[in-house]
ROPA-81823 format. One record per residue: x, y, z of N, C-alpha, C in turn. Coordinates in pm, whole numbers, padded with zeros to 5 digits, always signed. Each point is the difference from the previous one (the first is absolute). Layout:
XYZXYZXYZ...
This chain:
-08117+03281-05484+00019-00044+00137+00141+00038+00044+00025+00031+00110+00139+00047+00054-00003-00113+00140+00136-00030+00016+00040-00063+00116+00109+00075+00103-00068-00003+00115+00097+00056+00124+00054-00123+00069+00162-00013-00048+00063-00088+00089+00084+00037+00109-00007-00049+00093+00080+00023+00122+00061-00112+00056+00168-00002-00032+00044-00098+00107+00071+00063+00127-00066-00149+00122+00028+00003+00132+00097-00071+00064+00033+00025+00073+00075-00099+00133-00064-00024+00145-00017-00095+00003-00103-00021+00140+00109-00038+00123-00036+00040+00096+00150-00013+00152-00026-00176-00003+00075-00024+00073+00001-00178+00032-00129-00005+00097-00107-00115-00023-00067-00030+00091-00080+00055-00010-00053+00129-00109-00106+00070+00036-00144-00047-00178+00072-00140-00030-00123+00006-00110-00140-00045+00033+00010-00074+00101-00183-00038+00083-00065+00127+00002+00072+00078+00093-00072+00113+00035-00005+00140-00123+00107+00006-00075-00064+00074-00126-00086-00070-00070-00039-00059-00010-00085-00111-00077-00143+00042+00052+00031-00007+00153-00162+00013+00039-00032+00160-00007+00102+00066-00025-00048+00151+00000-00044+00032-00135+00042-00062-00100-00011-00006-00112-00154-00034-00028-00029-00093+00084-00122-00064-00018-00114+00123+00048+00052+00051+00104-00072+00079+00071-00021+00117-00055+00040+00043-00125+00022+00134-00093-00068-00025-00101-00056-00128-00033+00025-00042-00166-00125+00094-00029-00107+00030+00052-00094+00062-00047+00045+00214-00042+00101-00006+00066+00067+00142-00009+00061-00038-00119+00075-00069-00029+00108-00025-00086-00139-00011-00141-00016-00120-00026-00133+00007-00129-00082+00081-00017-00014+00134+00092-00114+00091+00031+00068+00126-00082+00139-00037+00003+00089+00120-00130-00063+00025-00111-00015+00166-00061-00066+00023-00119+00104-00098-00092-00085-00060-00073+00101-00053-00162+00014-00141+00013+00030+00007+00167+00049-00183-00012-00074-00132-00055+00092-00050-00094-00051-00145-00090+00015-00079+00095+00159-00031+00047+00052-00119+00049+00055+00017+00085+00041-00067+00110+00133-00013+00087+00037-00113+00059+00141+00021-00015+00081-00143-00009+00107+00026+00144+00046-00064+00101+00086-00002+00042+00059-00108-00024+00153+00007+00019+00084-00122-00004+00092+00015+00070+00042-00126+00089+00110+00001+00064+00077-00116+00021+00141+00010+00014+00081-00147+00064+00007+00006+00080+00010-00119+00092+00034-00062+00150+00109+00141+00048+00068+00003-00041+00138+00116+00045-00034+00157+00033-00159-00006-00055-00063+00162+00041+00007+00076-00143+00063-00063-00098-00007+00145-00166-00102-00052-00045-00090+00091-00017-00100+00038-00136-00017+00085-00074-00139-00008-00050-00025+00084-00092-00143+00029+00010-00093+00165-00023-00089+00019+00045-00014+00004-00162-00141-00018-00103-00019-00020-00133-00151+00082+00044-00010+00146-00056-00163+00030+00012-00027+00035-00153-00085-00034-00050-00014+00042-00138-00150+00090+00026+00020+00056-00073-00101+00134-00026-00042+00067-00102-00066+00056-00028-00100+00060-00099+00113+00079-00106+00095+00094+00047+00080+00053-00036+00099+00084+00106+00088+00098-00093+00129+00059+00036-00063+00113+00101-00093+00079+00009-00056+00064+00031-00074-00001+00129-00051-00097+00000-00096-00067+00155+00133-00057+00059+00080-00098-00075+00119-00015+00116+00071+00079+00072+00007+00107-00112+00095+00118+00099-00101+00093+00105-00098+00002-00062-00139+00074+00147-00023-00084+00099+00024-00172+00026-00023-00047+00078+00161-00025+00113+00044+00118-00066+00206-00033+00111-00060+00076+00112-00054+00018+00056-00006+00090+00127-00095-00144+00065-00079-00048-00046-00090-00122+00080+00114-00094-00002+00047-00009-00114+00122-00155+00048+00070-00008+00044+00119+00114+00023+00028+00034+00131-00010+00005+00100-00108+00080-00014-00099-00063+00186-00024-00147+00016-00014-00074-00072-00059-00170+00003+00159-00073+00057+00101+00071-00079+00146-00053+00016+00020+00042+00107-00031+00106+00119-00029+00033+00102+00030-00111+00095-00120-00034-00026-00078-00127+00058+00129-00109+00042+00078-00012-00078+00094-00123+00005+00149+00073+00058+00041+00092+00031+00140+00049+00037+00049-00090+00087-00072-00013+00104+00048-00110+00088+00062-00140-00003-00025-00069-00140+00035-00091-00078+00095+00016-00083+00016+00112-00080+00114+00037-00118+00118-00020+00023+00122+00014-00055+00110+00009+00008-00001+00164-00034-00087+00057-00126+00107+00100-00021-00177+00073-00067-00010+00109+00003-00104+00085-00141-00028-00080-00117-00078-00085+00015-00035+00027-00188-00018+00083-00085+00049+00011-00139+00004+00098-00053-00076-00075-00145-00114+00065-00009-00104-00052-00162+00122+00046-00171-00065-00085-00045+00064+00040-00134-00117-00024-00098-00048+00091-00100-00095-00051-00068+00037-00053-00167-00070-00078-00071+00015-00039-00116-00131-00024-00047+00000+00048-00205-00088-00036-00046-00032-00119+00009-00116-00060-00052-00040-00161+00028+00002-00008-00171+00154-00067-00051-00001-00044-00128-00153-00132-00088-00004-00120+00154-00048-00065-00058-00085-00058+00119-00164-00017-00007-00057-00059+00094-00045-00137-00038+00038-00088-00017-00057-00160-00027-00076-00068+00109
């Protein structure tokens, strides 16, 4: 299993409405070849963290042109580009 993490910064005021866009994607977002899981997390202050776990190293990196486009979706909200980082998945409990 491989994990694509991405941390964000959300502008002030805009987590209702990423939230509902979020909602409004989720079938794009889980519809990714590979995807196990996905996790968002965030604090009151706008930082998170996007957690997608996936099949492997391989489907994560074929699916950067769709997640991009999905991250699309939210510019209007961001502070800044997210930028993915991937890691093996040492341990799934």
């Amino acid at each position: 299993m491989y994990a694509r993490v991405t941390a964000f910064k959300m502008k002030p005021g805009s987590r209702d409405a990423a939230t509902a866009k979020l909602n409004e994607l989720k079938d794009q977002i889980l519809g990714l070849p590979g995807m196990q899981k996905f996790y968002n997390v965030m604090n009151e202050d706008g930082n998170g963290y996007v957690i997608a776990l996936v099949t492997d190293q391989a489907t994560s990196e074929a699916n950067a042109e769709k997640v991009a486009s999905i991250w699309a979706n939210f510019a209007e909200f961001l502070e800044a580009k997210p930028e993915p980082k991937g890691f093996d998945v040492v341990l799934d409990w």
